[in-house]
SEVO-324049 format. One record per residue (C-alpha): residue number from 1; residue in one letter; z, x, y. Coordinates in steps of 0.2 Angstrom, whole numbers, m for minus. Each point is the difference from the previous one (the first is absolute). Layout:
! residues N
<atom><nr>NUM</nr><rest>A</rest><pz>Z</pz><px>X</px><py>Y</py></atom>
...
//
This chain:
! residues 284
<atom><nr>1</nr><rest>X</rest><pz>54</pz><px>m45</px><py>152</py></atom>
<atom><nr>2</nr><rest>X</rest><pz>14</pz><px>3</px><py>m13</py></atom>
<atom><nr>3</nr><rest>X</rest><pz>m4</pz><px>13</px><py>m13</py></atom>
<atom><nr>4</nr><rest>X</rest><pz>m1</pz><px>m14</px><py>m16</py></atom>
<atom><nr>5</nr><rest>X</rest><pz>m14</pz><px>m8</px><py>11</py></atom>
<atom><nr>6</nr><rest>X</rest><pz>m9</pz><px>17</px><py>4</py></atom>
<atom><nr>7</nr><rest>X</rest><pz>2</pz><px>0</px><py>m19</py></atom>
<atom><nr>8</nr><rest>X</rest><pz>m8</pz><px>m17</px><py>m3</py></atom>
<atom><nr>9</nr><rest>X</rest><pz>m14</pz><px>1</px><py>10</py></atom>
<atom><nr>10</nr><rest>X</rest><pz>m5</pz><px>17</px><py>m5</py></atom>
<atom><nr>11</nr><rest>X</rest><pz>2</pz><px>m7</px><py>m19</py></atom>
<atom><nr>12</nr><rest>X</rest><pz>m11</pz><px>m14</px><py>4</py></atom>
<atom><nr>13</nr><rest>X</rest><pz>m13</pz><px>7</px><py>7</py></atom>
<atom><nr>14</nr><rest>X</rest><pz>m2</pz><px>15</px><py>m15</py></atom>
<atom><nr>15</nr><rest>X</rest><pz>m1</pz><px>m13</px><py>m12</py></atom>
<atom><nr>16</nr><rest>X</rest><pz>m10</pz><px>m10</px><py>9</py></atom>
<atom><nr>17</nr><rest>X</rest><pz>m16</pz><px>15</px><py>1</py></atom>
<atom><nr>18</nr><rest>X</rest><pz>3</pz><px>3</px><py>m18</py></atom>
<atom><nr>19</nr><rest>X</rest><pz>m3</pz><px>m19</px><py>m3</py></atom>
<atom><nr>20</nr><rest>X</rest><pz>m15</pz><px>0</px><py>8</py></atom>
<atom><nr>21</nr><rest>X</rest><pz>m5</pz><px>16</px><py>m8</py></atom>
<atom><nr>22</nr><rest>X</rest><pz>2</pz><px>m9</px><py>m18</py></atom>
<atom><nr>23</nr><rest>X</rest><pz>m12</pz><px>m13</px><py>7</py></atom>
<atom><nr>24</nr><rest>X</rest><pz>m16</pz><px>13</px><py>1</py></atom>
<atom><nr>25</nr><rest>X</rest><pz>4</pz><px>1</px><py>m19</py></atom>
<atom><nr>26</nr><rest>X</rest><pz>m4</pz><px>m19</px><py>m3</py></atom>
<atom><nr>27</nr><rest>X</rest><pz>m13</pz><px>m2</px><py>16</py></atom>
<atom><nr>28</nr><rest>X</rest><pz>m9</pz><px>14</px><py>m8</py></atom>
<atom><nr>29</nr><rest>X</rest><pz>5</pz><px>m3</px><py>m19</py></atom>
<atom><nr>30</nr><rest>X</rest><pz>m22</pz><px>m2</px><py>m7</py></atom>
<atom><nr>31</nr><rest>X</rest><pz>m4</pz><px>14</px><py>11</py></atom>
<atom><nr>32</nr><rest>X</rest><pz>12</pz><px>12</px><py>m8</py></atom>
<atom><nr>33</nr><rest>X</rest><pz>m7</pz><px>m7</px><py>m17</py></atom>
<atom><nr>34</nr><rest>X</rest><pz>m20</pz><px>3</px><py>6</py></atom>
<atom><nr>35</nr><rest>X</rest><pz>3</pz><px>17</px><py>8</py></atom>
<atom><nr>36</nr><rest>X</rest><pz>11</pz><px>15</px><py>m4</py></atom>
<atom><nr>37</nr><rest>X</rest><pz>0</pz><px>7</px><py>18</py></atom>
<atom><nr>38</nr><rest>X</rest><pz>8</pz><px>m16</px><py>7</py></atom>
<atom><nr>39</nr><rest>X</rest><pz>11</pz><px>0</px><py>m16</py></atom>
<atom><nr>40</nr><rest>X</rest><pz>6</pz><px>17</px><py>6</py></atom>
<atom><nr>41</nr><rest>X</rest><pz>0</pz><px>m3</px><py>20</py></atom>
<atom><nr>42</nr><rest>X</rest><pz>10</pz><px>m17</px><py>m3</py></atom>
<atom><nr>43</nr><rest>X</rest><pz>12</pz><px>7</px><py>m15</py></atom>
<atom><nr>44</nr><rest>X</rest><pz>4</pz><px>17</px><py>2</py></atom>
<atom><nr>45</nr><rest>X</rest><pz>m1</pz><px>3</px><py>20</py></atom>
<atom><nr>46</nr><rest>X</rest><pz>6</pz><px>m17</px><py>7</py></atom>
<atom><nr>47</nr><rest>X</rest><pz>8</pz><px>m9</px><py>m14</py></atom>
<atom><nr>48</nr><rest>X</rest><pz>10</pz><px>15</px><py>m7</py></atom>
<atom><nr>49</nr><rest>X</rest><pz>3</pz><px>8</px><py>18</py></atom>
<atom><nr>50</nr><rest>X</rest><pz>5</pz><px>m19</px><py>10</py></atom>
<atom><nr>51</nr><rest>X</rest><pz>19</pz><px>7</px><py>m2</py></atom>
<atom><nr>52</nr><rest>X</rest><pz>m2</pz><px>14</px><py>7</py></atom>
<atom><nr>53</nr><rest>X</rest><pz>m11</pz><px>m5</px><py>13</py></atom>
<atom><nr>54</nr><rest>X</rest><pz>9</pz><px>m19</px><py>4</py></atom>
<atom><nr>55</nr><rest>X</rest><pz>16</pz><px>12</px><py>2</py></atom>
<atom><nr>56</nr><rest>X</rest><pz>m11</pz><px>10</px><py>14</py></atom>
<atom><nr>57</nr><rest>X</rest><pz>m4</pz><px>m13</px><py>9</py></atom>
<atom><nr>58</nr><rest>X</rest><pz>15</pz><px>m9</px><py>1</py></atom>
<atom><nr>59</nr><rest>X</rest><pz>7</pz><px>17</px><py>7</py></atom>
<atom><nr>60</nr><rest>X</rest><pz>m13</pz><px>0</px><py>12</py></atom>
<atom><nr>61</nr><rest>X</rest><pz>1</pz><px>m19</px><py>6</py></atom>
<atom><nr>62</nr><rest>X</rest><pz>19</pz><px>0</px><py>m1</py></atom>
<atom><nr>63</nr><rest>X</rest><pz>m1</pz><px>18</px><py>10</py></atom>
<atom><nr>64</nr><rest>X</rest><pz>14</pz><px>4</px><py>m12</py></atom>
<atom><nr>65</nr><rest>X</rest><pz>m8</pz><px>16</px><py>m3</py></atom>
<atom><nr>66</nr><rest>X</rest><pz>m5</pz><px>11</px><py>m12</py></atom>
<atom><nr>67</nr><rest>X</rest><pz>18</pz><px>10</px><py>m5</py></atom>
<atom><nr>68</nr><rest>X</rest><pz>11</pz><px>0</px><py>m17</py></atom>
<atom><nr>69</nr><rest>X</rest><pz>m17</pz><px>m6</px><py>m9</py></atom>
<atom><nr>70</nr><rest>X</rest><pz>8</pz><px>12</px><py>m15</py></atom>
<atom><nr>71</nr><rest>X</rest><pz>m15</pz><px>12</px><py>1</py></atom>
<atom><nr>72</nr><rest>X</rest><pz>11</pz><px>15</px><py>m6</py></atom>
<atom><nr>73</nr><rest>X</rest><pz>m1</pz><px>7</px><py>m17</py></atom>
<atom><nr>74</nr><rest>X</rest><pz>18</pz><px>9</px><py>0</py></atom>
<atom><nr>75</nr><rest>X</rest><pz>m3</pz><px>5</px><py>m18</py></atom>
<atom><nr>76</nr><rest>X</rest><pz>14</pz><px>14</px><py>5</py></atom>
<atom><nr>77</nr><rest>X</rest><pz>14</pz><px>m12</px><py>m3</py></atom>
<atom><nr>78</nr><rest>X</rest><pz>m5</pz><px>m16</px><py>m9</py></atom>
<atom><nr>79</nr><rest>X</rest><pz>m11</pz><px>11</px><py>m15</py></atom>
<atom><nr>80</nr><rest>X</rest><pz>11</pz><px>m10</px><py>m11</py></atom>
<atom><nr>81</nr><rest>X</rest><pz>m6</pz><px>m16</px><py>5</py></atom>
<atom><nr>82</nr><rest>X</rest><pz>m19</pz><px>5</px><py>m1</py></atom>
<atom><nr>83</nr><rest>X</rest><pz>4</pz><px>2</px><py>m18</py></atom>
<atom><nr>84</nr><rest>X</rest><pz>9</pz><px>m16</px><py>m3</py></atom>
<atom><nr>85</nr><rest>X</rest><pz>m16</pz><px>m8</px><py>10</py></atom>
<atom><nr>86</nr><rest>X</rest><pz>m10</pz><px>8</px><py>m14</py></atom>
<atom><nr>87</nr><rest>X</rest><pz>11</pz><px>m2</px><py>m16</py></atom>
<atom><nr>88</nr><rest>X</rest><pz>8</pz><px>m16</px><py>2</py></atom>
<atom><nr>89</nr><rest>X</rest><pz>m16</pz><px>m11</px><py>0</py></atom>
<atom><nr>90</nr><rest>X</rest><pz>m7</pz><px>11</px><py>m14</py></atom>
<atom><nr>91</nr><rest>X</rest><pz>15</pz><px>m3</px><py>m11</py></atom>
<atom><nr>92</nr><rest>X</rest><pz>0</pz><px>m19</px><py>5</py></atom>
<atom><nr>93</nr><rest>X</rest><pz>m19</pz><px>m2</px><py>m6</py></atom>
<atom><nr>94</nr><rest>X</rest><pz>5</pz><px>11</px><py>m13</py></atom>
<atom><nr>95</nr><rest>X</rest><pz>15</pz><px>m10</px><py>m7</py></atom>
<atom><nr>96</nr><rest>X</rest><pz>m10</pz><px>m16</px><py>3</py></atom>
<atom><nr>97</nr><rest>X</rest><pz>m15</pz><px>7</px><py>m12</py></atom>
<atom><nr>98</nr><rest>X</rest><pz>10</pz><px>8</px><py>m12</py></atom>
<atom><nr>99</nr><rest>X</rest><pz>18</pz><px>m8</px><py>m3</py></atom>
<atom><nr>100</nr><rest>X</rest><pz>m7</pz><px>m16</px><py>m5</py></atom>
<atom><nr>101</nr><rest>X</rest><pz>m9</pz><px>11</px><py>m14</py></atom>
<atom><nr>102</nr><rest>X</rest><pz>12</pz><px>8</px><py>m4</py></atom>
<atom><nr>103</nr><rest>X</rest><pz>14</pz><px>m13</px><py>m1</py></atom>
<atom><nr>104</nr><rest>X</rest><pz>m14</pz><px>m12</px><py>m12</py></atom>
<atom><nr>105</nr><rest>X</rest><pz>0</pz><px>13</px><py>m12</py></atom>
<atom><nr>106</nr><rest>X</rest><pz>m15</pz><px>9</px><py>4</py></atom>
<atom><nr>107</nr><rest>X</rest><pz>3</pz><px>19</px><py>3</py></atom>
<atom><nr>108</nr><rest>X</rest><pz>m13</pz><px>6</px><py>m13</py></atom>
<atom><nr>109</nr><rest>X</rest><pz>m15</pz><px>m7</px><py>14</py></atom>
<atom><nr>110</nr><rest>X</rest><pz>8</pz><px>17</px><py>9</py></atom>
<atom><nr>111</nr><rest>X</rest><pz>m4</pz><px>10</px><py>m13</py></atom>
<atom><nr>112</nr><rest>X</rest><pz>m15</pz><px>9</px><py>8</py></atom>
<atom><nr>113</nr><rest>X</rest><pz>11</pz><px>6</px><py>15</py></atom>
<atom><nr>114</nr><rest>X</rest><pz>5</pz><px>17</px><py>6</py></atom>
<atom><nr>115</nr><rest>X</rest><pz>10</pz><px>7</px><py>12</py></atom>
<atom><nr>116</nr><rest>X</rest><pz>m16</pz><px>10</px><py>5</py></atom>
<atom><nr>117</nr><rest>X</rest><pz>m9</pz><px>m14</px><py>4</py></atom>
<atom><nr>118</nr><rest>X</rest><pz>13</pz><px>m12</px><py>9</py></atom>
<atom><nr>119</nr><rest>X</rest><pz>5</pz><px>17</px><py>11</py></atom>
<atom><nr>120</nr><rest>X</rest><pz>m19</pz><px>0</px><py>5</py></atom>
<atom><nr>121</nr><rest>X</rest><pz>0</pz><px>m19</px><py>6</py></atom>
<atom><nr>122</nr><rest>X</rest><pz>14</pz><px>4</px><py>8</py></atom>
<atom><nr>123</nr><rest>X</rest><pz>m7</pz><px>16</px><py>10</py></atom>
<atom><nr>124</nr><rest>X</rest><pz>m17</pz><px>m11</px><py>3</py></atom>
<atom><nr>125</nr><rest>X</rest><pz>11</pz><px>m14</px><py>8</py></atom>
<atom><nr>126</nr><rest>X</rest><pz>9</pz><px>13</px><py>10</py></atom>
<atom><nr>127</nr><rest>X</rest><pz>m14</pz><px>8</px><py>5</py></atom>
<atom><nr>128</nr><rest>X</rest><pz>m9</pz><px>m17</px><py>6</py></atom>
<atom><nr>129</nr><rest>X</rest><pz>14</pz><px>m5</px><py>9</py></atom>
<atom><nr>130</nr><rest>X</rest><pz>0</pz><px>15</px><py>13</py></atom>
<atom><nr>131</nr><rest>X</rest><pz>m19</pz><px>m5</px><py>2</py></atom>
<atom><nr>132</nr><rest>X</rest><pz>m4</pz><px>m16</px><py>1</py></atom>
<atom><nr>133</nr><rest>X</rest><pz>17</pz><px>m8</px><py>5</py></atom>
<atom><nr>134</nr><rest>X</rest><pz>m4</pz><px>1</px><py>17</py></atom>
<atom><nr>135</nr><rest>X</rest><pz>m10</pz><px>m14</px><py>m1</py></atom>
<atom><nr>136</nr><rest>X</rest><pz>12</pz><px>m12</px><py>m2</py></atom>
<atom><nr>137</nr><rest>X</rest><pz>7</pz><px>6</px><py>16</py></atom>
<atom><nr>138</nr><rest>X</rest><pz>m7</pz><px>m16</px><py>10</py></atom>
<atom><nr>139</nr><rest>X</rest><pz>11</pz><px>m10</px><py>m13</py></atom>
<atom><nr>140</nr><rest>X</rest><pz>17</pz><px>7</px><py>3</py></atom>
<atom><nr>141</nr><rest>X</rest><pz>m3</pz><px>4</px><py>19</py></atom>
<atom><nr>142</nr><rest>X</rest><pz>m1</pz><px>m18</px><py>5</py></atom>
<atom><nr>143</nr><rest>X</rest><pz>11</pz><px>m7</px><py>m15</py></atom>
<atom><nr>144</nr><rest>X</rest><pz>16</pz><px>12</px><py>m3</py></atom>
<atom><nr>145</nr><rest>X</rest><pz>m4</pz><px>10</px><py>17</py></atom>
<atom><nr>146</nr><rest>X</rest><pz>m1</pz><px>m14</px><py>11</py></atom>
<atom><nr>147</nr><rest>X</rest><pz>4</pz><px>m16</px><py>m8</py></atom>
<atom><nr>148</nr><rest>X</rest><pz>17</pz><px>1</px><py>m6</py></atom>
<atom><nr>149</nr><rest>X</rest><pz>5</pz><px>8</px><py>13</py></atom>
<atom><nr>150</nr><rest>X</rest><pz>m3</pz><px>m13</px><py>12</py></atom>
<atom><nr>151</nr><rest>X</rest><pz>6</pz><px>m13</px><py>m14</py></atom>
<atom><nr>152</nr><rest>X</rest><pz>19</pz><px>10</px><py>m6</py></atom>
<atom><nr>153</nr><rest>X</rest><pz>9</pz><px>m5</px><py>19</py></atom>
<atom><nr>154</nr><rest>X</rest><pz>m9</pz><px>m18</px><py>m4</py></atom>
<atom><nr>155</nr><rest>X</rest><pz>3</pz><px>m5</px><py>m18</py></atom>
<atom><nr>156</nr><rest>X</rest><pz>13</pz><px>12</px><py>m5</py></atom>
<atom><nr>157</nr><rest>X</rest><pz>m3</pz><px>13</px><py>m14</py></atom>
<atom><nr>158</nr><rest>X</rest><pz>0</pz><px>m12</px><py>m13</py></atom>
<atom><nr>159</nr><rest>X</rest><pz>m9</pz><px>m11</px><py>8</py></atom>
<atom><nr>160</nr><rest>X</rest><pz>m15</pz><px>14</px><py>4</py></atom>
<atom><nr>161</nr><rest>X</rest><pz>1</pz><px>4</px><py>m17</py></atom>
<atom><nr>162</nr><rest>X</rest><pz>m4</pz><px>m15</px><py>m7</py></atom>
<atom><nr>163</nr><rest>X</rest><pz>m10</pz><px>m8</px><py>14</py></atom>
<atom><nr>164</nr><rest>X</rest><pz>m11</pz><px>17</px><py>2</py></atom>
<atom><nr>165</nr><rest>X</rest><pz>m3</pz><px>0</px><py>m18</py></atom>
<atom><nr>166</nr><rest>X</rest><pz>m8</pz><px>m19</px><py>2</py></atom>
<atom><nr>167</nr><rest>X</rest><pz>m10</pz><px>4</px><py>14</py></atom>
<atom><nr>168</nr><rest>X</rest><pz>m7</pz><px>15</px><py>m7</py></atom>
<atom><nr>169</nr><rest>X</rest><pz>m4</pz><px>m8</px><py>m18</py></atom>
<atom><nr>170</nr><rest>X</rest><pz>m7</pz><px>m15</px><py>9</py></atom>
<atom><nr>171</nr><rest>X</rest><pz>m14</pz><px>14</px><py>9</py></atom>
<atom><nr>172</nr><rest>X</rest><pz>m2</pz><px>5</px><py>m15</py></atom>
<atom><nr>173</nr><rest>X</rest><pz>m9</pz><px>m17</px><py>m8</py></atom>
<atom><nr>174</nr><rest>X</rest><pz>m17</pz><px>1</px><py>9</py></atom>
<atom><nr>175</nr><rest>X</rest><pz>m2</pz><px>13</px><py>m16</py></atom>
<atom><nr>176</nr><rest>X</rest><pz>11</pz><px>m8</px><py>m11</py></atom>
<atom><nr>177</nr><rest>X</rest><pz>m12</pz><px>m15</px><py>1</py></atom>
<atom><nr>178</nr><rest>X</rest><pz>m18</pz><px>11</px><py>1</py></atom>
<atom><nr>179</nr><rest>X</rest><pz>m3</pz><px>m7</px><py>m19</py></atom>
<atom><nr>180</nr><rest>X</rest><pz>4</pz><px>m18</px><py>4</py></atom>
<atom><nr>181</nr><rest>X</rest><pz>m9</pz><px>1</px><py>15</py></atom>
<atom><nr>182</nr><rest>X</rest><pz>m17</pz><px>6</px><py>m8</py></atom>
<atom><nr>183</nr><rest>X</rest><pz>3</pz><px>m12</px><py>m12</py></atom>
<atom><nr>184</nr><rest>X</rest><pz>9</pz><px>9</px><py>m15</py></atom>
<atom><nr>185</nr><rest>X</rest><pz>13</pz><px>m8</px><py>m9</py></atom>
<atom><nr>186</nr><rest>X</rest><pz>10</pz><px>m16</px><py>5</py></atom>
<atom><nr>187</nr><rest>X</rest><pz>10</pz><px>m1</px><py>18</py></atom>
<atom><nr>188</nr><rest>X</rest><pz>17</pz><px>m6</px><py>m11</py></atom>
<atom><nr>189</nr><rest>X</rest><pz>m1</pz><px>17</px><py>m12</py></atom>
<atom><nr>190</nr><rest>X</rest><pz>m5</pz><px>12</px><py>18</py></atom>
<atom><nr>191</nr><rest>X</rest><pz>17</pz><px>m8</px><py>8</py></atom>
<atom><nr>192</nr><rest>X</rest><pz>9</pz><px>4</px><py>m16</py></atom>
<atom><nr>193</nr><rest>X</rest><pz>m5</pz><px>18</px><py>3</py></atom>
<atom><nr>194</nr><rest>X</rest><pz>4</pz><px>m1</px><py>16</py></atom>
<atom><nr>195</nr><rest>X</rest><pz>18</pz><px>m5</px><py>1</py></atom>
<atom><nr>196</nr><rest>X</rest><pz>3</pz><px>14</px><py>m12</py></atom>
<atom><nr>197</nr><rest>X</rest><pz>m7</pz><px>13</px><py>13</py></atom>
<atom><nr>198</nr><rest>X</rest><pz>10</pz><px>m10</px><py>12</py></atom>
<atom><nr>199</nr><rest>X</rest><pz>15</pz><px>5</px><py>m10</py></atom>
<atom><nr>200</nr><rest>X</rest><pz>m4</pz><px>17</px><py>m2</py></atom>
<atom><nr>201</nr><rest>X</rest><pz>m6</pz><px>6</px><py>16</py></atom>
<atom><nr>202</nr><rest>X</rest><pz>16</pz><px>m10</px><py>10</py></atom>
<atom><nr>203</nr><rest>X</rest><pz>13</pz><px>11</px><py>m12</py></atom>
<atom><nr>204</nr><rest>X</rest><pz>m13</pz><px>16</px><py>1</py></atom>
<atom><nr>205</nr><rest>X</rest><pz>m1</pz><px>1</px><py>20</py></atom>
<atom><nr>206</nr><rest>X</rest><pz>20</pz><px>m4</px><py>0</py></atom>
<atom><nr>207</nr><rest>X</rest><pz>m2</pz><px>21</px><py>m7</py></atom>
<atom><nr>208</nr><rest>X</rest><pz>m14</pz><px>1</px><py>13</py></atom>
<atom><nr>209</nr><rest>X</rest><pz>12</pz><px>m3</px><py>14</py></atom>
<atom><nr>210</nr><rest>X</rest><pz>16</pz><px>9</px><py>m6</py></atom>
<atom><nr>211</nr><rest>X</rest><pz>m12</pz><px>15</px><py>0</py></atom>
<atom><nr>212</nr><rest>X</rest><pz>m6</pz><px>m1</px><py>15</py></atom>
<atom><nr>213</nr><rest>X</rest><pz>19</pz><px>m2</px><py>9</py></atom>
<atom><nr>214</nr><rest>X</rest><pz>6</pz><px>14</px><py>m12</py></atom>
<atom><nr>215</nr><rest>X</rest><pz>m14</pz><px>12</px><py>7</py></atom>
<atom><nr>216</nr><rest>X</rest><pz>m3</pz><px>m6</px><py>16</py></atom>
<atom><nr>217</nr><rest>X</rest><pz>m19</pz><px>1</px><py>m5</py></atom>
<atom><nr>218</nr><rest>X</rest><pz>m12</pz><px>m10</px><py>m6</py></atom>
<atom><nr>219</nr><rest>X</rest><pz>m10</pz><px>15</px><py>m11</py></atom>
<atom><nr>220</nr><rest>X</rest><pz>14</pz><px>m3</px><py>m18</py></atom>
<atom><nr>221</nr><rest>X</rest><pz>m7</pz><px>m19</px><py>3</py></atom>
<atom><nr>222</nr><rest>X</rest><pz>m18</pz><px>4</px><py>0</py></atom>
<atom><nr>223</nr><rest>X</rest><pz>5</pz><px>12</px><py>m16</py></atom>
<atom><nr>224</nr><rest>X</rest><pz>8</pz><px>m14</px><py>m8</py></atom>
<atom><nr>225</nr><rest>X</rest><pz>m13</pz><px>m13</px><py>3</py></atom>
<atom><nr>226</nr><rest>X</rest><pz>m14</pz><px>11</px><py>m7</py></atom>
<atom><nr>227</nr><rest>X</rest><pz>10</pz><px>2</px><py>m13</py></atom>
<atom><nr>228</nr><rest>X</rest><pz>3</pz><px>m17</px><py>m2</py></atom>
<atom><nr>229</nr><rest>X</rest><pz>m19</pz><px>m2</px><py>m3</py></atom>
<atom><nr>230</nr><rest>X</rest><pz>m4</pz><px>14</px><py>m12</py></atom>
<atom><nr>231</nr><rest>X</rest><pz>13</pz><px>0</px><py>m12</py></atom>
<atom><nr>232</nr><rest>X</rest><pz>m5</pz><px>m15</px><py>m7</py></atom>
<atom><nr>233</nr><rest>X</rest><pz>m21</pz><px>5</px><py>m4</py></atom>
<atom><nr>234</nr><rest>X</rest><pz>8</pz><px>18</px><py>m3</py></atom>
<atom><nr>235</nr><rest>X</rest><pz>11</pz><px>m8</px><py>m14</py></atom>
<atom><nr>236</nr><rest>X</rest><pz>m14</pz><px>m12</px><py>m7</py></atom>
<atom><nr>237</nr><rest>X</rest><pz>m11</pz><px>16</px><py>m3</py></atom>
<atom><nr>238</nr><rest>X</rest><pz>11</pz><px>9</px><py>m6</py></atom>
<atom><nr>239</nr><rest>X</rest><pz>6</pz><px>m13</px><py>m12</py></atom>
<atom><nr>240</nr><rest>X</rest><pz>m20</pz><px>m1</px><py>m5</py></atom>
<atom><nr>241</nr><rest>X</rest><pz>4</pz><px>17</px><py>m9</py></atom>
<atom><nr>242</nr><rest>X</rest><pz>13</pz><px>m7</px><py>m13</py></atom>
<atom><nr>243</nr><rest>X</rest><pz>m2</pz><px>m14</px><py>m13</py></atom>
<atom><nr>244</nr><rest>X</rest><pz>3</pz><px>m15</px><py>10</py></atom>
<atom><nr>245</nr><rest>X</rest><pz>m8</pz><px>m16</px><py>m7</py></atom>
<atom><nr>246</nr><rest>X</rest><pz>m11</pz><px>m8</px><py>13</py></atom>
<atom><nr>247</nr><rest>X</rest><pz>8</pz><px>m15</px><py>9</py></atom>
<atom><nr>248</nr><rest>X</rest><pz>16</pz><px>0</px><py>m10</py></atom>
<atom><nr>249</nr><rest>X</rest><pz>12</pz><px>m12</px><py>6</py></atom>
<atom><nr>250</nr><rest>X</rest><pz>21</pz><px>6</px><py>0</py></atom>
<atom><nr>251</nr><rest>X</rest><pz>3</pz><px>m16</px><py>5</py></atom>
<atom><nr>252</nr><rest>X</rest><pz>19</pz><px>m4</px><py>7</py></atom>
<atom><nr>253</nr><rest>X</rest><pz>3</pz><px>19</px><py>1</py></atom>
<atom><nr>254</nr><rest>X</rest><pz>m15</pz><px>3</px><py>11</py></atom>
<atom><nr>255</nr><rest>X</rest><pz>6</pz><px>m12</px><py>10</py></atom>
<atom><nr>256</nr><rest>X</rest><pz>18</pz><px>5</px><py>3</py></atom>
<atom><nr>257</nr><rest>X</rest><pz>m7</pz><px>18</px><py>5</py></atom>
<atom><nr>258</nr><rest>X</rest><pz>m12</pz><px>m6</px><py>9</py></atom>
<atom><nr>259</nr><rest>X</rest><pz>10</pz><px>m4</px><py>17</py></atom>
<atom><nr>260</nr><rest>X</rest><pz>18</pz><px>1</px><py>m4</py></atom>
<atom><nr>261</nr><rest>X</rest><pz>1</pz><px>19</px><py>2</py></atom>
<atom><nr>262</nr><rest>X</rest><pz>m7</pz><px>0</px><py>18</py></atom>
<atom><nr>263</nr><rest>X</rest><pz>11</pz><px>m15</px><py>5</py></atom>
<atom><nr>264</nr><rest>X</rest><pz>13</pz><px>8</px><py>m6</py></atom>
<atom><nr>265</nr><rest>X</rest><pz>m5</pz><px>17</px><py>10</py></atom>
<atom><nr>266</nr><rest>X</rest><pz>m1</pz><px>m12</px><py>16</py></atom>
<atom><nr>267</nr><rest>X</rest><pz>17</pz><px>m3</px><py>m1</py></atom>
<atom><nr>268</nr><rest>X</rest><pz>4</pz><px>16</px><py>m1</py></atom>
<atom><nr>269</nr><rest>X</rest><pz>m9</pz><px>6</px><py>15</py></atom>
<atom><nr>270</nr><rest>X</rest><pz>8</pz><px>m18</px><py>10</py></atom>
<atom><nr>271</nr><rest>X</rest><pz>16</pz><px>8</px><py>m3</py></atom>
<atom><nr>272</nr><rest>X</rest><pz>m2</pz><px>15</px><py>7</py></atom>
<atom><nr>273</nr><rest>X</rest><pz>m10</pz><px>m4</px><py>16</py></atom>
<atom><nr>274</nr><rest>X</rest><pz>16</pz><px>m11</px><py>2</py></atom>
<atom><nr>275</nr><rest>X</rest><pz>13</pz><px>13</px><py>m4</py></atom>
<atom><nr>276</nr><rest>X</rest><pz>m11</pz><px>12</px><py>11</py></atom>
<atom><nr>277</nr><rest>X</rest><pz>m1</pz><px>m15</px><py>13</py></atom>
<atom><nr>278</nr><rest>X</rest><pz>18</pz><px>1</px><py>0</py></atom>
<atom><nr>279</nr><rest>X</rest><pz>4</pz><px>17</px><py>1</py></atom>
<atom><nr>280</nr><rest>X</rest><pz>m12</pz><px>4</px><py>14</py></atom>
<atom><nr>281</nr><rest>X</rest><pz>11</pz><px>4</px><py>16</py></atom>
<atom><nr>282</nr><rest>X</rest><pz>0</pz><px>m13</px><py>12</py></atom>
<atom><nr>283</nr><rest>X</rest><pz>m12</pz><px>2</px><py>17</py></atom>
<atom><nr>284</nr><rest>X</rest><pz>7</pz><px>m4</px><py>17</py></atom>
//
């Protein structure tokens, strides 16, 4: 068996556990609604772990082993990255939030801020991150760790970029849809919201993987993920200490800040997985 179909078939079969894994979350949809513990059973250590764990098993079935699953922290050289995991999504969610403000002609809504205070959100953040982080770890070890590993020799870098970015938004609507499904809201306004996280997350986990390849690990990744999830309610509350109306509306502005940074950033990171690509010296 060539190495492209060693590739395929381990491919196929990851995403073919962590398909059946989003199933229990349908199957067992009224029951997660009646009873926390199966909420949390089903969610947090099935759902939220199937990466992780569809990647062991494929390793196992596959007998491909358990080596370069990017278990190494190597903080030594790549300190700067773990602090580009950290600050770039915060200044994304923070340029998303704020610039639309700012630009609208709104800057007195700030007025209540400090340097003090936004230092402590910070330093809360940080502190989180090294924590609770980790569990985020059964996301990235079967996505960035496994995944697009198997997909690069397949599809290209471009082509894992853009295609790993889908695959992962698309796990991501079984939650995206939880209102729709207990029967808040309309389906045409939850698909709405859906292809906007489909954007997002497709441009965000093209920084995912560049990560990953610059480190060789899969812990900046987890870092950036969690991240990627806090910022945003760490922002909202901190913007609850100023004088922003209740549901304003910016309109247009909102809109233009709302994507087109991390799309932009997404190419960024394209171009140098390819210029890295490039430079890589060539194996025998």
């Amino acid at each position: 068996m060539t190495a492209k179909k060693e590739n395929a078939q381990r491919l196929g079969i990851y995403l073919l556990i962590v398909s059946l894994f989003v199933l229990l979350f349908f199957v067992y949809r009224k029951l997660m609604n009646e009873s926390n513990t199966v909420f949390f059973i089903i969610y947090y250590l099935l759902f939220s772990f199937s990466p992780a764990i569809a990647s062991l098993i494929t390793r196992a079935v596959t007998k491909e082993g358990f080596r370069d699953m990017k278990l190494h922290l190597k903080l030594e050289k790549n300190i700067k990255w773990y602090l580009l995991a950290f600050g770039l999504p915060l200044i994304f969610f923070s340029a998303r939030i704020l610039l639309p403000i700012i630009v609208s002609g709104h800057s007195e809504w700030f007025d209540r801020f400090t340097f003090q205070n936004v230092l402590a959100s910070v330093f809360m953040l940080a502190a989180l991150s090294t924590v609770q982080s980790i569990g985020l770890l059964g996301e990235e070890l079967g996505w960035r760790g496994y995944m697009n590993q198997k997909m690069e020799p397949l599809f290209g870098t471009v082509g894992t970029c853009l295609l790993g970015g889908i695959l992962w938004s698309l796990w991501h609507l079984p939650m995206d849809l939880a209102g729709w499904l207990d029967g808040e809201g309309s389906l045409s306004d939850s698909l709405m919201m859906c292809g906007g996280r489909m954007l997002l997350l497709t441009s965000f986990g093209t920084f995912l993987m560049w990560l990953t390849k610059k480190t060789d690990s899969v812990f900046p990744a987890v870092v950036a993920h969690f991240m990627f999830n806090q910022s945003q309610g760490a922002l909202g509350g901190f913007l609850s200490q100023g004088n922003i109306p209740e549901n304003v509306d910016l309109g247009m502005i909102a809109s233009v800040f709302e994507y087109v940074p991390m799309v932009i950033l997404a190419g960024i990171f394209t171009g140098l997985l390819l210029r890295e690509k490039k430079n890589a010296p060539k194996t025998a």
